[in-house]
C-alpha positions as semicolon CSV with decimal commas, in nm:
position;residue;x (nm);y (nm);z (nm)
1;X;0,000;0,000;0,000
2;X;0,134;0,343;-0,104
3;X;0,003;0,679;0,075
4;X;0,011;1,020;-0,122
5;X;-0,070;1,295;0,061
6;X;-0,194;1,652;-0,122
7;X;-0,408;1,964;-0,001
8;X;-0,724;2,106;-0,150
9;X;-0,873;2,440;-0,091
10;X;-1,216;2,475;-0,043
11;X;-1,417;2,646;0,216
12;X;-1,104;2,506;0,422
13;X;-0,751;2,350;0,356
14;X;-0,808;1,963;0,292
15;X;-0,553;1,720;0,347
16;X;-0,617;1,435;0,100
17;X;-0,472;1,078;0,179
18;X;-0,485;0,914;-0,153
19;X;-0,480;0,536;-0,073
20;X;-0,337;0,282;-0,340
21;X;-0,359;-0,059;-0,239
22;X;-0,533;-0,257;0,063
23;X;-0,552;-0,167;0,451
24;X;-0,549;-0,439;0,572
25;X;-0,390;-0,611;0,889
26;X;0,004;-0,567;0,719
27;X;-0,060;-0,209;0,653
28;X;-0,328;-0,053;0,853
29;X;-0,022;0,074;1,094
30;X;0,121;0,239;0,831
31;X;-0,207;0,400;0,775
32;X;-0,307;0,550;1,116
33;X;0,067;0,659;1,134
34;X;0,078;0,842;0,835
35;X;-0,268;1,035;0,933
36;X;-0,148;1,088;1,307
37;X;0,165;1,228;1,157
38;X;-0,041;1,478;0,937
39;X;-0,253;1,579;1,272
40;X;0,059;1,659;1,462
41;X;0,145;1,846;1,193
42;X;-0,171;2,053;1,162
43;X;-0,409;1,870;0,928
44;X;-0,774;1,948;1,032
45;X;-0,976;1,832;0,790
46;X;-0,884;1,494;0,609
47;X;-1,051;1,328;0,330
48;X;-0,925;0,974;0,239
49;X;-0,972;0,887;-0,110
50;X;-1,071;0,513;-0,154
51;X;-1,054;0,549;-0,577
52;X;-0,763;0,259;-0,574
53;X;-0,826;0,087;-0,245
54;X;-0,976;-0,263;-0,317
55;X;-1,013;-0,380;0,014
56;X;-1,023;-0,279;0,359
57;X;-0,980;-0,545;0,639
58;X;-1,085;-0,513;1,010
59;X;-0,756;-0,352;1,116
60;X;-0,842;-0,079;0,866
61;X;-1,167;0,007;1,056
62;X;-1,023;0,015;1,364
63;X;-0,680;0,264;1,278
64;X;-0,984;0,457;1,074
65;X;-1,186;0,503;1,423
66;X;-0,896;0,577;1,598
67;X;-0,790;0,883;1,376
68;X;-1,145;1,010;1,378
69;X;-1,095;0,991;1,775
70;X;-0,755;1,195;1,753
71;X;-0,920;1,485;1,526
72;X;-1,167;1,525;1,778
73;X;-0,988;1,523;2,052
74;X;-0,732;1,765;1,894
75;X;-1,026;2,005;1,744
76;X;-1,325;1,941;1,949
77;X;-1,628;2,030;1,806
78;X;-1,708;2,425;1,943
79;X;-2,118;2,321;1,985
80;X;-2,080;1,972;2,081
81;X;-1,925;1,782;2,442
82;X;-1,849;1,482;2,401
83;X;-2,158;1,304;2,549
84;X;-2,354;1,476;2,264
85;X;-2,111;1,372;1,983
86;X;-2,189;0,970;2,158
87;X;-2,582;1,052;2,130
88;X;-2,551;1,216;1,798
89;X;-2,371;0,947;1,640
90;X;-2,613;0,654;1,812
91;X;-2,888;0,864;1,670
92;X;-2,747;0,897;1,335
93;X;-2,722;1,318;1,362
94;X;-2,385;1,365;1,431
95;X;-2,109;1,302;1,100
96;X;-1,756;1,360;1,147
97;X;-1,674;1,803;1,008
98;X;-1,314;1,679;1,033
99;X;-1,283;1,332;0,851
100;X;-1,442;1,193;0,520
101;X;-1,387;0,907;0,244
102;X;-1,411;0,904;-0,100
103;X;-1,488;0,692;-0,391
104;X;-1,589;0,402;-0,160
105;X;-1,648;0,084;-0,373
106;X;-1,977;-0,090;-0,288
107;X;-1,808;-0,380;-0,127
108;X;-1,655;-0,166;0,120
109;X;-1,939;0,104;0,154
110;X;-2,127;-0,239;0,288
111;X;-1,888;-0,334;0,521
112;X;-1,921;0,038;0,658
113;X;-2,293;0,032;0,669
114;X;-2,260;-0,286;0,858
115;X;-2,040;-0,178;1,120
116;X;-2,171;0,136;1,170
117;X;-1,950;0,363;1,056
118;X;-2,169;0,571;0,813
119;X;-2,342;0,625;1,096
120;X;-2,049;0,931;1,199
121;X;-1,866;0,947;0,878
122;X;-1,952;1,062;0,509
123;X;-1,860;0,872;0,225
124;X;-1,894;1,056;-0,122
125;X;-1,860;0,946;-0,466
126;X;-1,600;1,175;-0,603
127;X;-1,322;1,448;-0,417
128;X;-1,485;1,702;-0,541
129;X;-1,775;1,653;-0,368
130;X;-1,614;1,621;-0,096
131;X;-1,355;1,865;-0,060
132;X;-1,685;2,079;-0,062
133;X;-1,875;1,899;0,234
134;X;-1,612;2,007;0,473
């Protein structure tokens, strides 16, 4: 798996992780490393781009929830604690401002669905769109 990182400018700067290859158990470290490494270095709004990902294991889900953890504990969200980001998401009214995917295939926007994860992230078909939503 090979990570290339680039910045957008929309309403906001948008760091894009371009993914090419799978996350799965042999490279999701490499993954959450390379996002916590572009937190720490002042990325605030990321958008991971799926386009050439074909398959995202377990591990992948797990270093994804723990980077949408770190952006908001970094950059809380001003109107929201954090027992109303919990209710939000269990709701299904709360989605990440600081983290979003793109060009999901449907394979792995199931496996999302499943576990839940759509239920505080937004997936979107193209950067574009995307890069706008934030």
């Amino acid at each position: 798996m090979e990570i290339t990182v680039s910045t957008k400018n929309g309403r906001v700067p948008v760091t894009i992780m371009q993914i090419d290859g799978s996350i799965d158990t042999t490279t999701a470290n490499l993954f959450q490393n390379k996002a916590e490494e572009l937190i720490k270095g002042g990325a605030r709004y990321i958008l991971i781009d799926l386009a050439r990902c074909p398959y995202m294991s377990s591990a992948s889900l797990r270093a994804l929830h723990i980077v949408f953890k770190e952006l908001n504990a970094i950059y809380p969200d001003a109107t929201l604690n954090e027992s109303e980001i919990t209710r939000g998401i269990s709701d299904g009214t709360y989605k990440s401002p600081y983290l979003k995917l793109a060009n999901i295939s449907n394979d792995t926007k199931t496996v999302f669905k499943t576990s839940g994860f759509d239920m505080f992230l937004e997936f979107y078909d193209n950067t574009k769109d995307a890069i706008a939503a934030f």
